[in-house]
N, C-alpha and C positions, 0 to 999 in steps of 0.2 A: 371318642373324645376329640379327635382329630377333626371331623366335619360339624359337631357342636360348637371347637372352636377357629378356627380355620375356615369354613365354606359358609355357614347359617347366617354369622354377624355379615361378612360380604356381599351375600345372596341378600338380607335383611337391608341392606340399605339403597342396594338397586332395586329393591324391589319398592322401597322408601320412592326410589325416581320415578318407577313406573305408576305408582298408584297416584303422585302427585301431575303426572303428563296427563292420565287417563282420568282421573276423577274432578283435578281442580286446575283446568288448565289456567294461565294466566292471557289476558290477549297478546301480552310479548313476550311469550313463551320460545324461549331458546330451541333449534332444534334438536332432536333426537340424537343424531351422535355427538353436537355439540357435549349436550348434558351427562351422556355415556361416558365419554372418550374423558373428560373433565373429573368426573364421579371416579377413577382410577385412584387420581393423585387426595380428593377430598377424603373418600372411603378410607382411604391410610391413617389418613388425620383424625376421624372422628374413630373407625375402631381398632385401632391400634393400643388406646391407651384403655380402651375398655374389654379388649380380651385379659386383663389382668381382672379385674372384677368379675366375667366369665368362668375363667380360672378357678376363683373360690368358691362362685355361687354355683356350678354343676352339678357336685356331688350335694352339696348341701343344705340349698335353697333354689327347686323348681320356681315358682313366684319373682324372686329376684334374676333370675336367669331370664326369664320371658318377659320383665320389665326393662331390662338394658337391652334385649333387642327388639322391645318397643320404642325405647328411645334411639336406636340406631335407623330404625325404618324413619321416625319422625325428624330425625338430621336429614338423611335421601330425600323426605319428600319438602321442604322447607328450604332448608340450607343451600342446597346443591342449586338448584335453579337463583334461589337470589345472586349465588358468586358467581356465577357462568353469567348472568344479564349483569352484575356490575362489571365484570372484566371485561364484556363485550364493549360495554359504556366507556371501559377506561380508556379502552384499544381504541376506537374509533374517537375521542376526543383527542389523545396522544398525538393519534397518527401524525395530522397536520403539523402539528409543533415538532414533534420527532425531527421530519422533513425539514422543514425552516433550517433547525440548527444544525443539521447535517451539513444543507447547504452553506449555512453562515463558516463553518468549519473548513469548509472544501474554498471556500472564496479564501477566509484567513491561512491555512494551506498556500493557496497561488500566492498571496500575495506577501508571504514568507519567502519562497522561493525565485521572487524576481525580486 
């Protein structure tokens, strides 16, 4: 019960990352540990709330069991690379402006101080 619920959905959605790097790559496809290391915090997100539907459907619906972790593989291979290339997106437009208003901050700083 424990690796049904616990390891399979887990395994299922990394495995979601690998069949989408290897089968359909995109040309600005994030790299490999990017997508890994990111798929950590995602993986919580998407099966966290779906080991309660796990839960019920074990014992009592084979069918429904192998359909939530077909839709868990299909979050991994989907989901996961579109937010790792939009946050990459965000990060590197931020950065710039980040920088500016640090500095704009660090000038009104000095010129508080004298």
């Amino acid at each position: 019960m424990i690796l049904a619920l616990g390891v399979v959905p887990f395994g299922a959605y990394y495995l979601g990352v690998i069949i989408r790097k290897r089968v359909f790559p995109s040309p600005n496809s994030p790299k490999w540990l990017d997508q890994f290391l990111l798929a950590i915090p995602f993986s919580l997100i998407v099966v966290a709330p779906l080991i309660i539907v796990l839960r019920n459907t074990i014992s009592s619906s084979w069918p429904t069991y192998l359909l939530t972790i077909g839709i868990i593989i299909e979050h991994g291979m989907f989901m996961n690379e579109a937010v790792v290339a939009k946050l990459k997106e965000h990060l590197s437009d931020n950065k710039g402006s980040a920088l500016s208003e640090l500095g704009k901050y660090e000038q009104a700083q000095k010129a508080l101080e004298e």
